[in-house]
ROGU-271083 format. One line per 4 residues: for each residue x, y, z of N, C-alpha, C, O, CB. Coordinates in nm, 3 decimals. Glycine has a CB too. Example, Ala and Ser with C-alpha at 12.3 -4.5 7.8 and 13.67 -1.06 7.14 Angstrom:
# ROGU-271083
1.319/-0.569/0.780/1.230/-0.450/0.780/1.320/-0.330/0.780/1.424/-0.332/0.846/1.131/-0.447/0.905; 1.285/-0.225/0.708/1.367/-0.106/0.714/1.290/0.003/0.787/1.341/0.114/0.804/1.408/-0.060/0.572
This chain:
# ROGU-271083
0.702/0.814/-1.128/0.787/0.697/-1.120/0.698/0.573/-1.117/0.591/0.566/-1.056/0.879/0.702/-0.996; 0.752/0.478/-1.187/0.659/0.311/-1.194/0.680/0.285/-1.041/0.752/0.347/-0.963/0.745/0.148/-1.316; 0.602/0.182/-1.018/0.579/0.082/-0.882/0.717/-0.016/-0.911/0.762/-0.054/-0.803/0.397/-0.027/-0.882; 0.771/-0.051/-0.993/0.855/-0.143/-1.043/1.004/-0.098/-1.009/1.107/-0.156/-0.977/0.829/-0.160/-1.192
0.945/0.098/-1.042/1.109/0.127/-0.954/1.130/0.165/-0.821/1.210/0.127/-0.735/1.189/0.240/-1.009; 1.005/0.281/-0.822/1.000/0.239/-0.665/0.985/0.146/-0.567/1.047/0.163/-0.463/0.944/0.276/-0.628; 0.916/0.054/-0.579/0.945/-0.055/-0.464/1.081/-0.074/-0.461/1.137/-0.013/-0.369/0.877/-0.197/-0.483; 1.151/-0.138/-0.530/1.264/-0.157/-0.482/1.379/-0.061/-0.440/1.477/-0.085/-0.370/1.298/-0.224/-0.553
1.334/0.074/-0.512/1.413/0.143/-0.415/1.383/0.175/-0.252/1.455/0.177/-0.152/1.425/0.255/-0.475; 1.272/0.193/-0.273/1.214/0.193/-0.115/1.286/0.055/-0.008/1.324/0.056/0.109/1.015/0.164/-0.130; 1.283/-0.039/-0.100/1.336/-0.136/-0.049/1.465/-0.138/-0.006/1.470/-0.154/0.116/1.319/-0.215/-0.115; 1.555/-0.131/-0.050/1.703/-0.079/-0.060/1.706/0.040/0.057/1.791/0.059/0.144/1.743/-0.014/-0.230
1.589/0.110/0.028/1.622/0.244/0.165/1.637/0.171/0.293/1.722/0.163/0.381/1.473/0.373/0.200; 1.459/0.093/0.257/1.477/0.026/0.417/1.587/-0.054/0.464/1.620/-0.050/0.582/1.371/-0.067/0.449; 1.652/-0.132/0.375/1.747/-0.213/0.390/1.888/-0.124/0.455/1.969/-0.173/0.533/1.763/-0.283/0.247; 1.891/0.003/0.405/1.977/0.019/0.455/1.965/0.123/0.588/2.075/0.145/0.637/2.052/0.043/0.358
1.863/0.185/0.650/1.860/0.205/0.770/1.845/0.142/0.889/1.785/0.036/0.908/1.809/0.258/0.771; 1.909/0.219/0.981/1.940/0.135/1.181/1.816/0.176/1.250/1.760/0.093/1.322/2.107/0.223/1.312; 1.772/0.280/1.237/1.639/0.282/1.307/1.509/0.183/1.264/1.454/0.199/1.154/1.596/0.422/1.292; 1.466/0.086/1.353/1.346/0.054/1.341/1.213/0.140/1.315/1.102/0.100/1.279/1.339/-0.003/1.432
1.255/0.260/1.343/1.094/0.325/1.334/1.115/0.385/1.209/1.014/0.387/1.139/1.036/0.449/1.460; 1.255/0.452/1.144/1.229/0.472/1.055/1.187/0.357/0.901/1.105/0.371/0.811/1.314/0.549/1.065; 1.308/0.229/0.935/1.225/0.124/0.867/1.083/0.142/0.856/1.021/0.163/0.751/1.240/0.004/0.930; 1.032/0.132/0.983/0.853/0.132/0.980/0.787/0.203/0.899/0.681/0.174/0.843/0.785/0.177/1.097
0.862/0.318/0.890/0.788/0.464/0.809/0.806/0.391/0.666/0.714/0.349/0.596/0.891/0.657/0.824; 0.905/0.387/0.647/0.906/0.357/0.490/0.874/0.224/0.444/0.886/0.206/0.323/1.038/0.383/0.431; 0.830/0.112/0.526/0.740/-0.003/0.505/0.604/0.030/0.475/0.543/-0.044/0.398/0.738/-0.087/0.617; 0.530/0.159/0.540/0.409/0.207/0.560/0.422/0.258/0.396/0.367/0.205/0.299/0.385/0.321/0.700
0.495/0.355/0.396/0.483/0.425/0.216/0.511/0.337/0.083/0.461/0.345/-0.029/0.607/0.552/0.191; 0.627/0.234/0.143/0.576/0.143/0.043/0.469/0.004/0.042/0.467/-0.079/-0.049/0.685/0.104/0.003; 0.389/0.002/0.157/0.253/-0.096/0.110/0.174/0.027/0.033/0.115/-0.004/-0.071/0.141/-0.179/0.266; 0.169/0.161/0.076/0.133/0.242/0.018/0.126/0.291/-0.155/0.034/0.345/-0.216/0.181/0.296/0.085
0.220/0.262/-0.189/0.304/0.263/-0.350/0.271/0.143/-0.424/0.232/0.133/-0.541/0.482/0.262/-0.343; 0.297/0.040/-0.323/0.255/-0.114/-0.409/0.091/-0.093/-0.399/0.047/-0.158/-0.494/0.318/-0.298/-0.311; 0.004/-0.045/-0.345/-0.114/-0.042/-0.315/-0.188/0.049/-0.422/-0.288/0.011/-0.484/-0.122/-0.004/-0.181; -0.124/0.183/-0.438/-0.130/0.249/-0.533/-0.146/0.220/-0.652/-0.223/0.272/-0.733/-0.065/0.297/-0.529
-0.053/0.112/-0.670/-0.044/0.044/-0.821/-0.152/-0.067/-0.865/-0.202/-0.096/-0.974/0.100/-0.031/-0.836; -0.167/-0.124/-0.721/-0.318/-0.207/-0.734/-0.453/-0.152/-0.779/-0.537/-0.203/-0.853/-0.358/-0.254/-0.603; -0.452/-0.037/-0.720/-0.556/0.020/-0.736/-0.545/0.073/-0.941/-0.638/0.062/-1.022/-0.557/0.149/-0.599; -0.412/0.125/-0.967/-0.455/0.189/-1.095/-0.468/0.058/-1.197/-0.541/0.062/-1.297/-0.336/0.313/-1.151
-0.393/-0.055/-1.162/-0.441/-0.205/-1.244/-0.573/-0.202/-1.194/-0.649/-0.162/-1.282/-0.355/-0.369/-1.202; -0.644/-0.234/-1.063/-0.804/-0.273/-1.116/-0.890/-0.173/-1.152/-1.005/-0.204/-1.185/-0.888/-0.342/-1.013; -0.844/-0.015/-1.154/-0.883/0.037/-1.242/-0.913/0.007/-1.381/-1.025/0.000/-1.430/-0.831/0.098/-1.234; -0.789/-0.012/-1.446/-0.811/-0.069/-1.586/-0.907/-0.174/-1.617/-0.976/-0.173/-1.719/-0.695/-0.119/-1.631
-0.911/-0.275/-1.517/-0.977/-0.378/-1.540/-1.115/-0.347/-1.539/-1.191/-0.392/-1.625/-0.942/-0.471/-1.459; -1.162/-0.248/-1.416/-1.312/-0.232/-1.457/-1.351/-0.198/-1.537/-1.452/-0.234/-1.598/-1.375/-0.181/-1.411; -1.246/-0.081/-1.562/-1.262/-0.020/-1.720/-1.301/-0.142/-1.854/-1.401/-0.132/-1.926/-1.089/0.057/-1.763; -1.204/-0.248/-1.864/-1.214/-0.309/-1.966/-1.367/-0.428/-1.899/-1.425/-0.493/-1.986/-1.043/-0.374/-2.013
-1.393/-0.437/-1.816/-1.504/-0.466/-1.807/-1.648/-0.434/-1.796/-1.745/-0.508/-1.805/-1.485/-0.499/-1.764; -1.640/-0.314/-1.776/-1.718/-0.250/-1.861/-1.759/-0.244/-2.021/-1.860/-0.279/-2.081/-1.683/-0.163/-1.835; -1.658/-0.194/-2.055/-1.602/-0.175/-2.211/-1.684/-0.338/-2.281/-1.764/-0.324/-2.373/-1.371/-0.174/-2.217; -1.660/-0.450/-2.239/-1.665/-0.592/-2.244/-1.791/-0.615/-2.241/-1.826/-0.723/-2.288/-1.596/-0.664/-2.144
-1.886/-0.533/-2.192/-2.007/-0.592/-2.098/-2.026/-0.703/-2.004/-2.139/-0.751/-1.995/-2.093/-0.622/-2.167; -1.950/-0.741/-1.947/-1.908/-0.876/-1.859/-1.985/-0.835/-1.700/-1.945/-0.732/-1.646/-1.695/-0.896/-1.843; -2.071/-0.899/-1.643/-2.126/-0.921/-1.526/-2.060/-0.813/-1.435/-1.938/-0.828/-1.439/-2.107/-1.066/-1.482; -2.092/-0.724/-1.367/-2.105/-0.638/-1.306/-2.021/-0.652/-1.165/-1.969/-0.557/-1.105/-2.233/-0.622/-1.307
-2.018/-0.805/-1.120/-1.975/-0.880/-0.983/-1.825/-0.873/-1.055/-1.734/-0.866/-0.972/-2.058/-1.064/-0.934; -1.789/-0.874/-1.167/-1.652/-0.880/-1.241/-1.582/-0.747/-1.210/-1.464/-0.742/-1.178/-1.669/-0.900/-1.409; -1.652/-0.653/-1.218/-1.565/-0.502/-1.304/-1.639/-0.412/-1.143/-1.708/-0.310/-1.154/-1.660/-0.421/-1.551; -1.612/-0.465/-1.034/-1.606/-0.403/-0.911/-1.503/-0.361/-0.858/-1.405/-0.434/-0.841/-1.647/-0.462/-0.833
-1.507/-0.229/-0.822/-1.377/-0.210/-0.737/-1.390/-0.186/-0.656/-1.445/-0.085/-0.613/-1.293/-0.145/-0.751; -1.307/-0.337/-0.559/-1.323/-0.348/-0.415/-1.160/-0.307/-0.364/-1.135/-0.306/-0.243/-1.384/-0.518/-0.367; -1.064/-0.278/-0.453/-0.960/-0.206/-0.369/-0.947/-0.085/-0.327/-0.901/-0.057/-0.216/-0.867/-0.211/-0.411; -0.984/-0.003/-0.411/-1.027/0.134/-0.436/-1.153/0.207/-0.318/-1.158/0.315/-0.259/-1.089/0.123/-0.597
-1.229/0.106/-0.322/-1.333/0.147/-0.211/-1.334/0.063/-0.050/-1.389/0.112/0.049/-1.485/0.119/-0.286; -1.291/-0.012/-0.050/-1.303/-0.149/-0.008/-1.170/-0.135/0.108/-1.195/-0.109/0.226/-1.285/-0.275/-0.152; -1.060/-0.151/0.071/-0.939/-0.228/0.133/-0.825/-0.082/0.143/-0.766/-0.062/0.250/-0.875/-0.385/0.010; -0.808/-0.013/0.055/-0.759/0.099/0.078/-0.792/0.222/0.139/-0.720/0.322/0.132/-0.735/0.119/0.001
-0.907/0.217/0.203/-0.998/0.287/0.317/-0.931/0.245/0.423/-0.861/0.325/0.485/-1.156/0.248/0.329; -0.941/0.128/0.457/-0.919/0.037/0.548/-0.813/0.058/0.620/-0.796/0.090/0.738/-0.913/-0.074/0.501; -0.707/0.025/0.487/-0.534/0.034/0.481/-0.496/0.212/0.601/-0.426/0.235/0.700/-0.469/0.065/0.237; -0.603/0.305/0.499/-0.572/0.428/0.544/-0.589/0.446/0.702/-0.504/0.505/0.769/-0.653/0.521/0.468
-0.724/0.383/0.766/-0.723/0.384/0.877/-0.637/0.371/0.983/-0.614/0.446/1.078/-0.778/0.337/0.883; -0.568/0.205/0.934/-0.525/0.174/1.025/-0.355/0.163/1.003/-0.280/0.106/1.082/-0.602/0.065/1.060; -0.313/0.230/0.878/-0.204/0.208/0.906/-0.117/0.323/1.013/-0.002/0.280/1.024/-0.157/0.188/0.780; -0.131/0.413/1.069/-0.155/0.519/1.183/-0.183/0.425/1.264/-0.139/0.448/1.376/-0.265/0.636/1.174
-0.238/0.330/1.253/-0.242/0.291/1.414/-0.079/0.165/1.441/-0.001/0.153/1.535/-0.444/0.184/1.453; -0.090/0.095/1.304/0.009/0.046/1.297/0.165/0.121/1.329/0.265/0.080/1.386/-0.013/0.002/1.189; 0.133/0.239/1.268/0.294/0.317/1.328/0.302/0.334/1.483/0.391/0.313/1.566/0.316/0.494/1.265; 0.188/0.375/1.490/0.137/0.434/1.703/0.201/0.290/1.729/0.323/0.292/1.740/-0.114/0.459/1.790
0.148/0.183/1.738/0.185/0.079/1.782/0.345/0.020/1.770/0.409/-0.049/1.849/0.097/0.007/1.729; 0.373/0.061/1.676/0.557/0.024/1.625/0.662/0.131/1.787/0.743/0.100/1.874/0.608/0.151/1.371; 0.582/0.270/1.735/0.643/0.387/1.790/0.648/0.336/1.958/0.753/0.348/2.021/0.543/0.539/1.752; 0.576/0.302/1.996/0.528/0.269/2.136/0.631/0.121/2.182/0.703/0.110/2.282/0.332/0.234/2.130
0.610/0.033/2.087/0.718/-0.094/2.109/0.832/-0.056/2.125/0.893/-0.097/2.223/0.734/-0.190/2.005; 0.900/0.042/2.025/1.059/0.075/2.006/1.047/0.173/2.114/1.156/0.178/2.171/1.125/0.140/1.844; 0.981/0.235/2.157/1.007/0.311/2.268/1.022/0.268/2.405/1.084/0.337/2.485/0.926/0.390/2.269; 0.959/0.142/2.443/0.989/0.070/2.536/1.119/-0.032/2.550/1.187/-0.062/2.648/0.887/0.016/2.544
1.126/-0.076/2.393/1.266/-0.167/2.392/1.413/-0.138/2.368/1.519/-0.199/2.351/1.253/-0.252/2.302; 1.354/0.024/2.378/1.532/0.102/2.345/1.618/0.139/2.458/1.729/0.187/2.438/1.529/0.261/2.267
């Protein structure tokens, strides 16, 4: 499935559930999905910069190595933290 259809269905899910935590879950899978799609666009791009011979500082991929590491870490902590709020404010 494209990023174009899923996001917004994801969107629509969240929109239509009462639980906050489950909202949360499916906010998490879709930065996940939109993130996904980042990554296979600057794929291409290094690709075509490569391909190009264009400066090296150009055709880096810093989402892929960089920010979606990152994402992975901490979005687990981001749920722990959601899970823990709604559990106190319910």
């Amino acid at each position: 499935m494209s990023a174009w259809n899923e996001l917004p269905e994801l969107t629509a899910e969240i929109e239509s559930l009462r639980s906050p935590m489950d909202k949360m879950q499916l906010r998490v899978k879709r930065i996940e999905a939109y993130f996904d799609y980042l990554c296979r666009t600057e794929e291409r791009w290094v690709i075509e910069c490569k391909r190009l011979g264009i400066d090296a500082t150009w055709g880096q991929s810093i989402l892929a190595t960089v920010v979606v590491p990152a994402q992975k870490r901490e979005l687990p902590k981001v749920l722990a933290s959601a899970r823990r709020h709604f559990e106190i404010n319910d």
